[in-house]
C-alpha positions as CSV (number, residue, x, y, z in Angstrom):
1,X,39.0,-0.5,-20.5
2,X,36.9,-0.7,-17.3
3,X,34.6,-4.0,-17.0
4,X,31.4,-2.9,-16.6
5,X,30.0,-3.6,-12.9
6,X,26.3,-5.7,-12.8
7,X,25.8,-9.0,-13.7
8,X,23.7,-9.6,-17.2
9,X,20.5,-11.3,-15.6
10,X,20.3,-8.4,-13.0
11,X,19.9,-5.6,-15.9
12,X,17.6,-7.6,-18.2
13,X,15.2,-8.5,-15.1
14,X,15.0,-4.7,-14.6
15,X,14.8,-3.9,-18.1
16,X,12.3,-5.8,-18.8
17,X,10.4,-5.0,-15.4
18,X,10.7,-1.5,-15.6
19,X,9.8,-1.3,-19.6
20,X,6.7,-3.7,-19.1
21,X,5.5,-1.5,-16.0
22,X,5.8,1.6,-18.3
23,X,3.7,-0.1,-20.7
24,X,0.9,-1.0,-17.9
25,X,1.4,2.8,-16.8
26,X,1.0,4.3,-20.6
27,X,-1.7,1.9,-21.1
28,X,-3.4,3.4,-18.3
29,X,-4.0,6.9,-19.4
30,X,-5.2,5.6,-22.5
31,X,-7.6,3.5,-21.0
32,X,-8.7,6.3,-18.8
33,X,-8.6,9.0,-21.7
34,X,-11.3,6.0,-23.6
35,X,-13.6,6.4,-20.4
36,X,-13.9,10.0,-20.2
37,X,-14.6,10.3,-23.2
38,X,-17.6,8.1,-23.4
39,X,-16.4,4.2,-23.3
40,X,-17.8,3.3,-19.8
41,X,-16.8,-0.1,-20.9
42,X,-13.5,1.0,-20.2
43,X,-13.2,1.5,-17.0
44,X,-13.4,-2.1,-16.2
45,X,-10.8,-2.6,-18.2
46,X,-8.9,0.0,-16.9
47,X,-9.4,-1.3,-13.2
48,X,-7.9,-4.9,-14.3
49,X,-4.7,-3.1,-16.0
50,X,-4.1,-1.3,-12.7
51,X,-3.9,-4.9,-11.1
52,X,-1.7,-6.3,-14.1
53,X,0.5,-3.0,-13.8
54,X,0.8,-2.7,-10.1
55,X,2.0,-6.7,-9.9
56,X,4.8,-5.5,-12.5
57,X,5.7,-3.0,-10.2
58,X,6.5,-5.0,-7.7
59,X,8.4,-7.1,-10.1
60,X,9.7,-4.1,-10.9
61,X,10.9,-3.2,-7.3
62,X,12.4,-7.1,-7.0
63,X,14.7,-6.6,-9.9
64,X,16.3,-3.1,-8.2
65,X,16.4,-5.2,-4.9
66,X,18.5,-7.4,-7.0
67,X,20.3,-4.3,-8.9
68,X,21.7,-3.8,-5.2
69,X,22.0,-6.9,-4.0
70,X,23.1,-9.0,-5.6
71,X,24.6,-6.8,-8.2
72,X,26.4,-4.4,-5.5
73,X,24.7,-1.6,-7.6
74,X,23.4,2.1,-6.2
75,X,20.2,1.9,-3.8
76,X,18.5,4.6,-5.2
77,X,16.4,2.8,-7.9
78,X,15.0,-0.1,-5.4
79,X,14.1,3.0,-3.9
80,X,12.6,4.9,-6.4
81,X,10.4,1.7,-6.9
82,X,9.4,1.6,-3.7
83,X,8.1,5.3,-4.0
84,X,6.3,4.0,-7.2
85,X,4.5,1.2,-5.0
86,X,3.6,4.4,-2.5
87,X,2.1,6.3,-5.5
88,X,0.6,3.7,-7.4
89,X,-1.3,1.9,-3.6
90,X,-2.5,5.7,-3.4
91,X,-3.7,6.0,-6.7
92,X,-5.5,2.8,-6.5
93,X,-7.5,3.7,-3.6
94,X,-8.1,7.5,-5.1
95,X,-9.6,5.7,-7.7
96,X,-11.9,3.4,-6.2
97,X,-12.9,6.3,-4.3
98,X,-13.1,8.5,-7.6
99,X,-11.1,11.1,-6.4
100,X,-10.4,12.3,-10.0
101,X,-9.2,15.9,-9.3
102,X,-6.1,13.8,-7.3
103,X,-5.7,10.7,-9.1
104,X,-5.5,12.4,-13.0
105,X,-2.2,14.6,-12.0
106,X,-1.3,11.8,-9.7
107,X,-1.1,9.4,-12.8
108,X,1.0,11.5,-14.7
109,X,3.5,12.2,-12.1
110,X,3.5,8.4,-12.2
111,X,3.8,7.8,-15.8
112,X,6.9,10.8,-15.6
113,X,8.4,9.1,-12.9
114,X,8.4,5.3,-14.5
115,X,9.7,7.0,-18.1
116,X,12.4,8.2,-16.1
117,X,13.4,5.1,-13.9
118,X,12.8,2.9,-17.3
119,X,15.3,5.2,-19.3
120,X,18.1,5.2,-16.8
121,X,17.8,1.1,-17.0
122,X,18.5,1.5,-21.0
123,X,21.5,4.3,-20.5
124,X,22.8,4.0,-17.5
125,X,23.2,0.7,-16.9
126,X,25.9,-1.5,-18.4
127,X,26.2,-5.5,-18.0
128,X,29.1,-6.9,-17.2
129,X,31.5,-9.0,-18.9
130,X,30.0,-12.7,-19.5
């Protein structure tokens, strides 16, 4: 049986990254879904869980630096991360400048892309061998 190839620390730092910036992400809509709706309260919060979120992110993109090296895992996901903190700095500012007709589909491809990053670190990764 084949060892599996990244250290432990490595898979739970993205893990726990990666599910936590979900969280900020899906948190997000909901918050902005509570505005539109009539909760102008909201939006303040809203604007601080974009700050909390986006610093997770770049936790986020730290662990998949680490995923590669370190762990002498694939690229792709420090990447992908990387593309997240390109989305997410252009959402910010499409926000502040209430751009909604951008930033609402801009969110969800977001929120699609993190549910898929955050799922590969749950099936596709595999610790190795304390």
């Amino acid at each position: 049986m084949d060892s599996p190839p990244f250290p432990g620390w490595v898979i739970r730092s993205l893990r726990l990254f990666a599910t936590a910036h979900l969280l900020g992400v899906l948190g997000q809509a909901a918050l902005a879904g509570l505005f539109v709706t009539g909760d102008v309260d909201m939006l303040t919060w809203h604007r601080n869980n974009a700050g909390v979120t986006h610093v997770l992110l770049y936790l986020q993109l730290g662990a998949a630096i680490g995923l590669w090296r370190p762990g002498r895992g694939p690229l792709w996901p420090a990447g992908a991360s990387a593309g997240l903190v390109t989305l997410e700095t252009a959402q910010v500012a499409l926000g502040q400048d209430r751009v909604v007709a951008l930033h609402f589909p801009l969110g969800m491809a977001i929120f699609g892309l993190s549910a898929v990053l955050c799922a590969w670190t749950w099936r596709g990764l595999r610790t190795a061998a304390a």
